[in-house]
N, C-alpha and C positions, 0 to 999 in steps of 0.2 A: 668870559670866553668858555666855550663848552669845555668840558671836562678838564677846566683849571679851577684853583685856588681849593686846593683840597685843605681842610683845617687839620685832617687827620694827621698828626705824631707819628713820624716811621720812625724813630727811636733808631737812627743811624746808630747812635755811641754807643746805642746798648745789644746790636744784633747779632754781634761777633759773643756774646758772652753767651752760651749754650747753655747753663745752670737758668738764667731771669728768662727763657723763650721757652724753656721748659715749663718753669712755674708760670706762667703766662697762659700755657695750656691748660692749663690746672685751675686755673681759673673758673667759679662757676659760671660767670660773666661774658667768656670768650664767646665769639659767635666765628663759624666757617663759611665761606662762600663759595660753593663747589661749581664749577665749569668743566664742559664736555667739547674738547677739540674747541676751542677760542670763546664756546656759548655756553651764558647759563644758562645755569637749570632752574628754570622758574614752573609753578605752579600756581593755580588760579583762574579767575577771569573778571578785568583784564589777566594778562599773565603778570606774575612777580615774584621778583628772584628770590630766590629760596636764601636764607639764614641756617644756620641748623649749629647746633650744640658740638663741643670737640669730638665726645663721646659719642655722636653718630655718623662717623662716617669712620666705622669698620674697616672701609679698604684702604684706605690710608692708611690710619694711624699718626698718630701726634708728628713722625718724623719726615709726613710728608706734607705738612702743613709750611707754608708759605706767610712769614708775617708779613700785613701789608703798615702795621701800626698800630697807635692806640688812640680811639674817641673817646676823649675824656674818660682816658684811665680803663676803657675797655677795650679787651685785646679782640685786635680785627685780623680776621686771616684768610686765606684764599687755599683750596685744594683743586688739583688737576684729575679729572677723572677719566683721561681719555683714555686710559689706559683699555676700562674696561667698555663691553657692547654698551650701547646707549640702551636698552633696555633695563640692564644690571644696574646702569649706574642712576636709572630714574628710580629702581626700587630700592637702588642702596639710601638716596636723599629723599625719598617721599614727595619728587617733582613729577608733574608730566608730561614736560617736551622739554626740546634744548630750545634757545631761542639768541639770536645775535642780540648783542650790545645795542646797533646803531637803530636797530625796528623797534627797539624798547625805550629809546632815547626820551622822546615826546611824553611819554608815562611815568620818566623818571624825576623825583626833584635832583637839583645840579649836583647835590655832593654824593649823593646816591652813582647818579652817571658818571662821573672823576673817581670814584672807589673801585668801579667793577672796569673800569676803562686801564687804570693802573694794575688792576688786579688779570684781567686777560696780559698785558703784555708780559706781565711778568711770569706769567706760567707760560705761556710762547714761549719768553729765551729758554726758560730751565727746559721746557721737552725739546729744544733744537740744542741745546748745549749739552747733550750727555756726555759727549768725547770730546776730546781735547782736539782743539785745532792745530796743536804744533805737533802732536807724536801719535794722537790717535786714541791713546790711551780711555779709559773711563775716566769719567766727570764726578765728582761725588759732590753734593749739596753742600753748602756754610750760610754761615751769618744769615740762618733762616731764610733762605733762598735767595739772598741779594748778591751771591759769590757761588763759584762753582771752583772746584779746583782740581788739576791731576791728577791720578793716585800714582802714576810712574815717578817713583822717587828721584829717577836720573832729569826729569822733565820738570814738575811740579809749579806745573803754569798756573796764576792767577786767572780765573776767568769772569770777567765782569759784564754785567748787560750792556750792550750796545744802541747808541740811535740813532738813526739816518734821519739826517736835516733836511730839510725840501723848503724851498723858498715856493710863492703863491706870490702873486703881484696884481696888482690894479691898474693902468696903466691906460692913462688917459690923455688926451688931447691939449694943446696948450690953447688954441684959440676956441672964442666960443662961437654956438653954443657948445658946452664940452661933452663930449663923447670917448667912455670906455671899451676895451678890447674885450671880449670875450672870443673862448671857442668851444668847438665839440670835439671831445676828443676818439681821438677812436674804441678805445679800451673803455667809454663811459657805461655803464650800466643803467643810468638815466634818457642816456645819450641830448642832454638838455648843456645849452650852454652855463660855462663855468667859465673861469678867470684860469690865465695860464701858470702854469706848477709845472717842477720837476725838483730831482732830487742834487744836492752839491756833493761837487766830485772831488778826490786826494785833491790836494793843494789850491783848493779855490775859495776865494773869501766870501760870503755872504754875496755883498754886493756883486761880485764877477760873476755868480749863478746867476744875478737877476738879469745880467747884460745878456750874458749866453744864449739861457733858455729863450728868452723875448727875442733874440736875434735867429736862432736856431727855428724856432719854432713856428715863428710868422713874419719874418723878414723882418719886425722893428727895430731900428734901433733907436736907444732910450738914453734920456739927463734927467737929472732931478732925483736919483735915486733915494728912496726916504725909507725908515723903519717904521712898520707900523704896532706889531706886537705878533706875537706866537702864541700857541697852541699843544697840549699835546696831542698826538695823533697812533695812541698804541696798537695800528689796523695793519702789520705787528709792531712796529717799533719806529712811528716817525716822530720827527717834530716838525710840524708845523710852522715855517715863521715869514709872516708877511708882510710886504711892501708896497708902495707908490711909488709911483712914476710916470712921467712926460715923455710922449714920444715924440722925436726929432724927427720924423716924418709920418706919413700916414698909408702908406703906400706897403697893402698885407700882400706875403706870398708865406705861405704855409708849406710846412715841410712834407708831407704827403704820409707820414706815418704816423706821428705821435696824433697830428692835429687834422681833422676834417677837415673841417672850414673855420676861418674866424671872420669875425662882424664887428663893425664899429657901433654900438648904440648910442643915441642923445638917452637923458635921460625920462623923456616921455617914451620913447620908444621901449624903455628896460621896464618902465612897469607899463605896459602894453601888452609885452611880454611876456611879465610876470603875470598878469590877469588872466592871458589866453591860452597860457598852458600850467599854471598853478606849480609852475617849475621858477625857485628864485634860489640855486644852489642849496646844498645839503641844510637841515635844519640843523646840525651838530656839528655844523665847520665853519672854520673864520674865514671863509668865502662866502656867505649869508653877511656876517659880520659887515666886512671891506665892501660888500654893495649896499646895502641898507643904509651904513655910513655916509657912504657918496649921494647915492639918492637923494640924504636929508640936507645934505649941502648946499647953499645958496648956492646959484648958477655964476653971481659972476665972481 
């Protein structure tokens, strides 16, 4: 799955201990991976993201360094440089452009994409988390950036990164030939049909997202609900986790907002599709995954 199974050691037990994160730095070995408002900063051509030594990045400093872990014993770390002009901070790292995560995906090997993918969100919460959500107060950094906490002694809120779940579904036909739902959504930047997603609300389980949104969103309603697997998705802070399912009728009426239009395909028609518009959902989402899967499925 894109940007899972990272092998890298985030040394949970040991992040709270501010002496080993230190020496850590000190490290001649350590390497930093600086990003600019959510992008690295890569250099090159193709482009590739910059590496760079503890000791060069000046505008930091060691205490604004972000452990993301350790590869095999060598210390991996992430710095935020949005602080400064994108200019400043290409000459501070010796990069030449900023450049998103997901346009650099195809160029990356997986664990490369799963480092710099864990490494944006996590500089995300700490620049949206400077103050405290219950009194306002400042935020000051811990456990190498995995914690943020109050400095108002009367408040002294724990502040920990958050993730917003989003279920994705597949959601198919029970007689044959079978034929899955897709749609377009409005907010698409592709504007190329995809499989239906939204995100799960206070008090709703997994599966009750799947019913909702599938019902909300194009009048189906659904059985058979199945897990299929998850994803992380730090574009800032989702997760990813997707399902199957049988729709109990067939009969689409879309909500007029979230969803354009949705379409039944067989699955000659999905890669017909896919051939004539070279659009078969993101190459770095488990929406590629869930339709390829199905494709390769015998029909009956």
């Amino acid at each position: 799955m894109p940007y899972d199974g990272l092998s890298l050691d985030r040394a949970t037990g040991r992040r709270a201990d501010s002496a080993w994160v230190a020496s850590l730095t000190a490290d001649p070995r350590a390497r930093v991976r600086p990003l600019w408002r959510d992008q690295c900063l890569v250099a090159g051509e193709p482009p590739v993201p910059c590496k760079l030594q503890v000791n060069a990045i000046d505008d930091a400093g060691p205490a604004g360094l972000v452990l993301l872990g350790l590869d095999n014993g060598v210390p991996d770390f992430a710095v935020d440089l949005s602080d400064l002009p994108l200019d400043d901070a290409l000459r501070a790292t010796g990069a030449t452009a900023a450049a998103d995560i997901r346009s650099l995906f195809a160029g990356l090997p997986a664990e490369e994409a799963g480092v710099l993918a864990y490494a944006r969100g996590l500089l995300y919460w700490n620049r949206h988390q400077r103050h405290c959500g219950r009194c306002g107060a400042a935020a000051d950094a811990r456990d190498a950036g995995h914690l943020r906490a109050c400095t108002n002694d009367e408040c002294g809120a724990l502040l920990f990164p958050r993730i917003a779940p989003a279920i994705i579904t597949l959601v198919e036909t029970a007689a044959s030939p079978r034929r899955c739902l897709l749609a377009r959504h409005r907010h698409s930047q592709t504007g190329g049909y995809s499989l239906l997603a939204g995100f799960v609300e206070i008090g709703e389980s997994l599966e009750n997202a799947v019913h909702r949104e599938i019902l909300e969103e194009a009048g189906i309603a659904l059985r058979d609900v199945a897990y299929v697997g998850s994803q992380p998705w730090p574009f800032p802070s989702g997760l990813m986790i997707g399902f199957r399912a049988t729709a109990a009728d067939t009969a689409v009426s879309v909500d007029g907002t979230e969803i354009q239009e949705a379409h039944w395909f067989t699955r000659d028609e999905l890669r017909d599709y896919a051939a004539t518009t070279g659009w078969f959902g993101r190459a770095d989402s488990i929406d590629r995954m869930m339709l390829t899967t199905w494709l390769e499925e015998p029909e009956a």
